[in-house]
VOGUMI-126688 format. One record per atom (N, C-alpha, C): x, y, z; atom name; residue number from 1; residue in three letters. Coordinates in steps of 0.02 Angstrom, whole numbers. Each point is the difference from the previous one (the first is absolute). Layout:
N
X|Y|Z|CA|NUM|ALA $
...
//
This chain:
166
-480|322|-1124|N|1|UNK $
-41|23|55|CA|1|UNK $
-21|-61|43|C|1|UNK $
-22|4|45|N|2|UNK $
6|-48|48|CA|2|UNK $
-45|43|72|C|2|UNK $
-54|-63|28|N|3|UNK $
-39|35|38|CA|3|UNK $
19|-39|59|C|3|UNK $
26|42|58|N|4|UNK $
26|-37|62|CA|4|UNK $
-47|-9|81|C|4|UNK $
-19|-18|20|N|5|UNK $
-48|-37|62|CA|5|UNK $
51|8|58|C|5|UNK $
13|53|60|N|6|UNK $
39|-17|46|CA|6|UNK $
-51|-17|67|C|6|UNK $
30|-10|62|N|7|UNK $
-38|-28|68|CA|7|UNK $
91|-19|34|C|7|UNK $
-42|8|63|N|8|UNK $
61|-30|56|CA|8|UNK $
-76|-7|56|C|8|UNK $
49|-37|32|N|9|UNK $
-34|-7|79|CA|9|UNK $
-61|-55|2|C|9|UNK $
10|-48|-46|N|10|UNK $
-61|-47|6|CA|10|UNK $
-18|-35|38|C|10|UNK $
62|-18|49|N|11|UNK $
15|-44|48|CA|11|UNK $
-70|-62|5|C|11|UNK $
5|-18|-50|N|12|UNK $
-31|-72|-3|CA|12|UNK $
-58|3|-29|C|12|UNK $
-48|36|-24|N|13|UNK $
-53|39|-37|CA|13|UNK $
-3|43|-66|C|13|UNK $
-4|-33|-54|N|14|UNK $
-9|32|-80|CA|14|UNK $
-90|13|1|C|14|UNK $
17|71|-10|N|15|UNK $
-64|52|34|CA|15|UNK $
-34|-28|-77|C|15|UNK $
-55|-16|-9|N|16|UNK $
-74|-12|-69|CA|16|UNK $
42|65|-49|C|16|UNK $
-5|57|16|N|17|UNK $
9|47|-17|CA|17|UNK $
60|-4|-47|C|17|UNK $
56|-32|12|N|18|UNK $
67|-6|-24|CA|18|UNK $
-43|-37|-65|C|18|UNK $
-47|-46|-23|N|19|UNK $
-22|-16|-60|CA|19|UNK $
-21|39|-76|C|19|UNK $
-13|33|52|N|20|UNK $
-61|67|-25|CA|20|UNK $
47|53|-30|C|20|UNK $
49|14|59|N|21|UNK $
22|72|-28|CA|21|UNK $
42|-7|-31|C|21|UNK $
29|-43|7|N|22|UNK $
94|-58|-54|CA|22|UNK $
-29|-27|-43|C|22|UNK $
-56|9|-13|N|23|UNK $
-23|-67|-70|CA|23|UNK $
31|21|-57|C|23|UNK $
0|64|-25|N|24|UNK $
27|21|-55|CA|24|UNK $
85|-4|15|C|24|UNK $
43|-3|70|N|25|UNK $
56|2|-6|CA|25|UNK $
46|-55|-52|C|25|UNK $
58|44|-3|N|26|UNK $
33|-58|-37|CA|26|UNK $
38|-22|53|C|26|UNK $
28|3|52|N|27|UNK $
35|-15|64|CA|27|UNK $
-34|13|52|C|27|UNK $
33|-10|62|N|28|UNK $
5|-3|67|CA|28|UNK $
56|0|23|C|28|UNK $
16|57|35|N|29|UNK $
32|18|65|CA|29|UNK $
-27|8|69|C|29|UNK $
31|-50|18|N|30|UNK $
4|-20|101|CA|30|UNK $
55|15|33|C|30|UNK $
8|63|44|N|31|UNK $
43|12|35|CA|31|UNK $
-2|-17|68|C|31|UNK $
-11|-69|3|N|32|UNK $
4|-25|74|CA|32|UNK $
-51|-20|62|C|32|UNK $
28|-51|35|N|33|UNK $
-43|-14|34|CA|33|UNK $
-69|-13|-30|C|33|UNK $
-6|-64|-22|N|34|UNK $
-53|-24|-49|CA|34|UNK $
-16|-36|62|C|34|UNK $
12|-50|20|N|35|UNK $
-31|-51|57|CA|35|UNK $
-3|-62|-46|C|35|UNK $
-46|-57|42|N|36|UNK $
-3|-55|-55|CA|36|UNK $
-47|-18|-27|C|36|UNK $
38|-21|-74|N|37|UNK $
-55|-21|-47|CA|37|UNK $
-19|67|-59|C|37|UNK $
44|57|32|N|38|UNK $
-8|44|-43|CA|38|UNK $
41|2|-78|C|38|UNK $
49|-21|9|N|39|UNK $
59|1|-62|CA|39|UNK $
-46|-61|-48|C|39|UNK $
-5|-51|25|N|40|UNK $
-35|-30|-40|CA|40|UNK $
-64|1|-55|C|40|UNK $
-36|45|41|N|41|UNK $
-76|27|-29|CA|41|UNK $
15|62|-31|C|41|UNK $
41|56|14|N|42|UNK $
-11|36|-55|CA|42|UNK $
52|-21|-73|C|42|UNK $
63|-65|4|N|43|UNK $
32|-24|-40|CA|43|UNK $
-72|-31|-68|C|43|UNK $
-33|-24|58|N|44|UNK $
-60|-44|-42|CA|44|UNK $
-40|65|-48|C|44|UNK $
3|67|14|N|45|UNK $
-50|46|-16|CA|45|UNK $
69|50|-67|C|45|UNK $
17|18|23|N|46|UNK $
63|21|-41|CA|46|UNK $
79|-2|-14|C|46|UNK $
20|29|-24|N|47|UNK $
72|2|-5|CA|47|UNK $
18|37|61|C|47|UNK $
56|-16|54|N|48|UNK $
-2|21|66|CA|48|UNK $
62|18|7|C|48|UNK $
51|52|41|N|49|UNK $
52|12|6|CA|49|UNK $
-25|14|83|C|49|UNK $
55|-30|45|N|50|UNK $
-13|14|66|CA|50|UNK $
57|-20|51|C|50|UNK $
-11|59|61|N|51|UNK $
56|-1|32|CA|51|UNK $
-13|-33|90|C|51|UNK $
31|-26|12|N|52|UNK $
-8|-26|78|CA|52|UNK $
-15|70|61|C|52|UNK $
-48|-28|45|N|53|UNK $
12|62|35|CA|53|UNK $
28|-30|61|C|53|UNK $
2|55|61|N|54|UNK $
8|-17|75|CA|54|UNK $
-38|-67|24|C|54|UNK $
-63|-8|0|N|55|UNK $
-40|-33|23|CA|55|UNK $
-23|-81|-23|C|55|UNK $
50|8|-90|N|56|UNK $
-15|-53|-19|CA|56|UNK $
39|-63|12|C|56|UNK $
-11|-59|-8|N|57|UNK $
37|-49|49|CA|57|UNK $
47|-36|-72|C|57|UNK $
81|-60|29|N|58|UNK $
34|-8|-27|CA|58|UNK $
-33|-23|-80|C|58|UNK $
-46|-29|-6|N|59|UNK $
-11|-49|-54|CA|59|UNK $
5|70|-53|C|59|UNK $
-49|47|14|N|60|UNK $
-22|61|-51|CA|60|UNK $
79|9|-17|C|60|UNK $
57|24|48|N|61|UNK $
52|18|-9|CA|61|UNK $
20|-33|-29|C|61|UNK $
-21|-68|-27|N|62|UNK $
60|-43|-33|CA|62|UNK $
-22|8|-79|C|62|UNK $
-52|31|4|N|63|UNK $
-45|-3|-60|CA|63|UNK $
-1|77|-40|C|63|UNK $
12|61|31|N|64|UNK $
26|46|-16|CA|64|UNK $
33|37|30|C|64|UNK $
52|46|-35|N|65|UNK $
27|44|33|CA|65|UNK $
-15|67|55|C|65|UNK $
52|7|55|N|66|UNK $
-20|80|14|CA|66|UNK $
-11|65|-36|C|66|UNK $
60|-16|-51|N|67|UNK $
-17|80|-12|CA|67|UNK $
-6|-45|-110|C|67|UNK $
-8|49|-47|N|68|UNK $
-14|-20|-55|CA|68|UNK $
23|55|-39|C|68|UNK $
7|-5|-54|N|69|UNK $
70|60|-27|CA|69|UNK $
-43|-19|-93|C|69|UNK $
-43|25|-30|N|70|UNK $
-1|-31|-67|CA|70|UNK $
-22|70|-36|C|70|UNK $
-19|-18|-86|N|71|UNK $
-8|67|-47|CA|71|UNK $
-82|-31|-6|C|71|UNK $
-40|58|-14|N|72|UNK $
-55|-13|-28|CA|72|UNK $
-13|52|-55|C|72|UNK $
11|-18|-41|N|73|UNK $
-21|67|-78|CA|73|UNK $
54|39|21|C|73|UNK $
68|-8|-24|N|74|UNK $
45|41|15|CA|74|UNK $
30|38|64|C|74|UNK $
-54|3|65|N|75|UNK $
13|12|76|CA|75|UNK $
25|-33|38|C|75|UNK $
56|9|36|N|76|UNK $
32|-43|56|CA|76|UNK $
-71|15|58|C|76|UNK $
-11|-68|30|N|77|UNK $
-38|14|44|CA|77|UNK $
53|-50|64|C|77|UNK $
-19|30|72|N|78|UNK $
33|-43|39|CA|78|UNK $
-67|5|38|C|78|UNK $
-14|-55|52|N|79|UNK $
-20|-18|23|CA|79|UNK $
-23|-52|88|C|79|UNK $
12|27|36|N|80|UNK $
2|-25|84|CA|80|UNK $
-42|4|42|C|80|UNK $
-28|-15|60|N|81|UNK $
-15|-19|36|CA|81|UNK $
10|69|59|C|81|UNK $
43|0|30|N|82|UNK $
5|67|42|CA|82|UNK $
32|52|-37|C|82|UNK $
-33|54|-4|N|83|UNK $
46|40|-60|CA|83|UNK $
-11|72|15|C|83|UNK $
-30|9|62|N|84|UNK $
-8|92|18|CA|84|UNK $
-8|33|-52|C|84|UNK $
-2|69|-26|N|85|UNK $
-35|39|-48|CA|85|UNK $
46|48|3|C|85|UNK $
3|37|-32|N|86|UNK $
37|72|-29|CA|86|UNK $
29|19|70|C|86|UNK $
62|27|9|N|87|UNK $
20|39|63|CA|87|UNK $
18|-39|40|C|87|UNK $
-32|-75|-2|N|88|UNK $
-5|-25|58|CA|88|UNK $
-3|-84|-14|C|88|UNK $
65|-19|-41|N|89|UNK $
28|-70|-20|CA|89|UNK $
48|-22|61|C|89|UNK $
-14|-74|8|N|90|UNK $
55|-9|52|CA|90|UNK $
82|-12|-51|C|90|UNK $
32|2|42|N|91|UNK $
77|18|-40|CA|91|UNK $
15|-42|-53|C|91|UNK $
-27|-78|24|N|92|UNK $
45|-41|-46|CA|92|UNK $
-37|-10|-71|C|92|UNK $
-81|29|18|N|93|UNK $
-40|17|-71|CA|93|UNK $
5|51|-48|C|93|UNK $
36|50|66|N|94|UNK $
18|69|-42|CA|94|UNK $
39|-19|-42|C|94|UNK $
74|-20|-3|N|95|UNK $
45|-37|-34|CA|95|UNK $
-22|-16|-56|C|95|UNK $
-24|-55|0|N|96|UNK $
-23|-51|-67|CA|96|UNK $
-54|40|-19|C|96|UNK $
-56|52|19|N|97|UNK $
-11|43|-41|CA|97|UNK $
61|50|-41|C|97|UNK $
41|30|48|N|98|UNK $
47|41|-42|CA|98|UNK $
51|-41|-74|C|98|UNK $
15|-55|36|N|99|UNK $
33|-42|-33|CA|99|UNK $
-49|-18|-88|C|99|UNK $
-53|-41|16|N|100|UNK $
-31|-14|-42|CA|100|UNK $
-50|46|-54|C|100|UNK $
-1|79|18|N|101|UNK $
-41|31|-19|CA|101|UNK $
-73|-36|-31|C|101|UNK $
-36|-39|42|N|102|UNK $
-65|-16|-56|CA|102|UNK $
-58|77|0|C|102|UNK $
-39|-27|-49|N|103|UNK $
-41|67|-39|CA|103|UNK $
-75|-22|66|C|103|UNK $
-3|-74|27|N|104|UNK $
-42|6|33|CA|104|UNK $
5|-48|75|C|104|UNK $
-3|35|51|N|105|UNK $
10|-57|63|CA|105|UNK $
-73|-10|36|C|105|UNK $
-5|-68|11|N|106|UNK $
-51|-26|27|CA|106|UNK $
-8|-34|57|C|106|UNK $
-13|29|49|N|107|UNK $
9|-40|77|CA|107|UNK $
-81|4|37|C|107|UNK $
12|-58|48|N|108|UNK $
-81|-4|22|CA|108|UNK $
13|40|88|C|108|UNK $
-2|-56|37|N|109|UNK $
7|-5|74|CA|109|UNK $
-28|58|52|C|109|UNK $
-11|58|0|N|110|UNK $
-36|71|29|CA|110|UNK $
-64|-47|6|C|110|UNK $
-39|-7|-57|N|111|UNK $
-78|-17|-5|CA|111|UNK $
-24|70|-10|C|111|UNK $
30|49|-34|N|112|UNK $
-2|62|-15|CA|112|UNK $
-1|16|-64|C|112|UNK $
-55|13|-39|N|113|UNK $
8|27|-83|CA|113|UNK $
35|64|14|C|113|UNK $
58|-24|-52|N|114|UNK $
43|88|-26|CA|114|UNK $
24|-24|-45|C|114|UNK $
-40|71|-55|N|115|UNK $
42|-13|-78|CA|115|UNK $
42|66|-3|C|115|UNK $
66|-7|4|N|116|UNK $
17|88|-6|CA|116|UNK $
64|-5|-34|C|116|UNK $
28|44|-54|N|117|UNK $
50|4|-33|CA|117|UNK $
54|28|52|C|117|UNK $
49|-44|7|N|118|UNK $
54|28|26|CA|118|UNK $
69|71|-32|C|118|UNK $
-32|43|-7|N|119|UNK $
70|28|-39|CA|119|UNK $
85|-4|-7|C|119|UNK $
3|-22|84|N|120|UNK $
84|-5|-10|CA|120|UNK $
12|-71|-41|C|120|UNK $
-43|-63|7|N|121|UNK $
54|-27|-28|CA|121|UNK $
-48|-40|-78|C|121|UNK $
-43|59|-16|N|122|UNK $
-36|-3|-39|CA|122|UNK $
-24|-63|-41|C|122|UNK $
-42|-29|59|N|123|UNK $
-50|-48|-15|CA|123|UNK $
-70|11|18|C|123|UNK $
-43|-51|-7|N|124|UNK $
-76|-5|24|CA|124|UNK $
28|-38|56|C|124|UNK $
-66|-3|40|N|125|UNK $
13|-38|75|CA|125|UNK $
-75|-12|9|C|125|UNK $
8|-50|-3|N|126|UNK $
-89|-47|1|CA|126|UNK $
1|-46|77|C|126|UNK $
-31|14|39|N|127|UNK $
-24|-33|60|CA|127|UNK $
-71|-25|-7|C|127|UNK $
-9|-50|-41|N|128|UNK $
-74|-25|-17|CA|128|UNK $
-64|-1|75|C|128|UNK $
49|26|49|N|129|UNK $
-32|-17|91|CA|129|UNK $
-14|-76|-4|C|129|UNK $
-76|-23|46|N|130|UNK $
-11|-47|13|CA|130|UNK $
-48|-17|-6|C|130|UNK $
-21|-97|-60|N|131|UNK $
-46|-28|-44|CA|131|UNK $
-37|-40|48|C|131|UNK $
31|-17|68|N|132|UNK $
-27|-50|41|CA|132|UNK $
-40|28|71|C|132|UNK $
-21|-37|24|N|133|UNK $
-29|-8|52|CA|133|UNK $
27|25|74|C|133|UNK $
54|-20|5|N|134|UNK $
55|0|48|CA|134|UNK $
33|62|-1|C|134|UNK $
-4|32|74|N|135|UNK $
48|74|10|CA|135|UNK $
-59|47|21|C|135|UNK $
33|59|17|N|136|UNK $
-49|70|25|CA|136|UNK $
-18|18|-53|C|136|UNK $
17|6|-58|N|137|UNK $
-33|41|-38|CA|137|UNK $
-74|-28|-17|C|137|UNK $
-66|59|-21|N|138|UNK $
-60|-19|-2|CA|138|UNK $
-27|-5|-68|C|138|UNK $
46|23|-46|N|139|UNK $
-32|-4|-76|CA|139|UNK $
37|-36|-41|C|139|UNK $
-4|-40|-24|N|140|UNK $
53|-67|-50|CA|140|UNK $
3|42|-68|C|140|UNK $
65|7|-18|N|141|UNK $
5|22|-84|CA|141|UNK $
54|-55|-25|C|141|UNK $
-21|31|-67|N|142|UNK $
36|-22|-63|CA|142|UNK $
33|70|-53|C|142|UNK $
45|-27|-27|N|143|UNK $
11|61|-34|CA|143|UNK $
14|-30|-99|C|143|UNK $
-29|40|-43|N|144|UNK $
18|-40|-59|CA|144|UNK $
27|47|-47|C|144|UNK $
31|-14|-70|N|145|UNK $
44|78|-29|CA|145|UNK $
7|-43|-60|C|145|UNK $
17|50|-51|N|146|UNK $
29|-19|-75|CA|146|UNK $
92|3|2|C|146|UNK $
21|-40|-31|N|147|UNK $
71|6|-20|CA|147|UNK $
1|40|-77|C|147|UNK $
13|63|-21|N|148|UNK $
1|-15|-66|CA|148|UNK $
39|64|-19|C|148|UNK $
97|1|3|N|149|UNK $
31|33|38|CA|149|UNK $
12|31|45|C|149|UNK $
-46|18|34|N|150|UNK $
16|15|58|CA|150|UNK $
-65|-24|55|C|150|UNK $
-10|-8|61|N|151|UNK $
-50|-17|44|CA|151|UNK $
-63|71|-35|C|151|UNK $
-77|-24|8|N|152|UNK $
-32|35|-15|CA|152|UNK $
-76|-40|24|C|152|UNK $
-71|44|-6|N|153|UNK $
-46|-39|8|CA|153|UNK $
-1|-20|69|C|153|UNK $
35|41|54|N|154|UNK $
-24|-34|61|CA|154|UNK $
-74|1|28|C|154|UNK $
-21|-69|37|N|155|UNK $
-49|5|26|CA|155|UNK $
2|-39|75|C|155|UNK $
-55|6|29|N|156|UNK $
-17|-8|73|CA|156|UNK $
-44|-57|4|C|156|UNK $
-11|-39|48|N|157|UNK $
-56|-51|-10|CA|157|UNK $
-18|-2|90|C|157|UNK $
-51|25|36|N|158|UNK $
21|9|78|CA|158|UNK $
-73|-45|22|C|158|UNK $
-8|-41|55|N|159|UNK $
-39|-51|11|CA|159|UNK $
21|9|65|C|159|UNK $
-87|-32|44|N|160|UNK $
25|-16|43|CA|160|UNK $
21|-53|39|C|160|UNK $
41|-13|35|N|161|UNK $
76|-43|24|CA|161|UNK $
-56|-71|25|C|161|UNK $
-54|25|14|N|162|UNK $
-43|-77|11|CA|162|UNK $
-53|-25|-63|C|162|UNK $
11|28|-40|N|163|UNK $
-35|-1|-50|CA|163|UNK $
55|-35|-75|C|163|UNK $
54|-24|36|N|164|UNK $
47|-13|-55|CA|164|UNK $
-10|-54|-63|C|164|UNK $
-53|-52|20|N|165|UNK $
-39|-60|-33|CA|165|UNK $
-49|17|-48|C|165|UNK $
-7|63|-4|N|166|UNK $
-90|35|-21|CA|166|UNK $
53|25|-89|C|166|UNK $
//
């Protein structure tokens, strides 16, 4: 079993909150667009798996990948940065979803929480929305879950977007 911490959209800001509600995590997942200084500080806080987004600049890129492909407790999880949601994948993600079947895909970039089981190509689809400061959206989340065959234990963590330090 294994307790997982996701976020995207930090763009340069690790919200107080990410302490608090990940403390018990055993990981971290970042799907992008961290900004700077972020990869570093939550490396310092936990075990971190994380993917480059649009916005983030060459150094991050050299430091992790776009997209991330690994098992956690027996689940293929994949993992990206722009990744649209059920119905509505751009083509070359649709693919390497079809191709790769993982049990869970994780993309940030909307700044939009959506957790919704996809049926056709039967995975979870986690859009953690957006942990930072930066963007239209007005409420900052986090999203956190158990691994322990299958995804379970989801929860919500919703703050507001100027309040990310508190």
């Amino acid at each position: 079993m294994k307790r997982i911490g996701v976020l995207s959209d930090t763009h340069g800001t690790v919200p107080g909150q990410v302490y608090t509600f990940f403390k018990d995590c055993d990981e971290i997942w970042h799907a992008g667009d961290m900004g700077s200084g972020v990869l570093e500080e939550l490396r310092g806080f936990k075990p971190l798996r994380a993917v480059y987004g649009n916005m983030d600049d060459f150094a991050l890129r050299y430091e992790v990948p776009g997209t991330q492909l690994f098992a956690c407790e027996g689940l293929r999880v994949m993992m990206t940065h722009i990744g649209g949601y059920p119905g509505h994948y751009p083509k070359e993600i649709l693919k390497v979803l079809q191709h790769e079947k993982p049990d869970i895909f994780v993309c940030g970039h909307s700044h939009i929480l959506k957790i919704m089981y996809d049926r056709d190509l039967n995975l979870l689809h986690i859009n953690p929305g957006a942990a930072g400061r930066v963007g239209f959206h007005k409420v900052s989340t986090l999203v956190r879950f158990v691994v322990d065959g299958t995804p379970k234990d989801m929860e919500i963590l919703d703050f507001d977007k100027f309040k990310v330090g508190e």
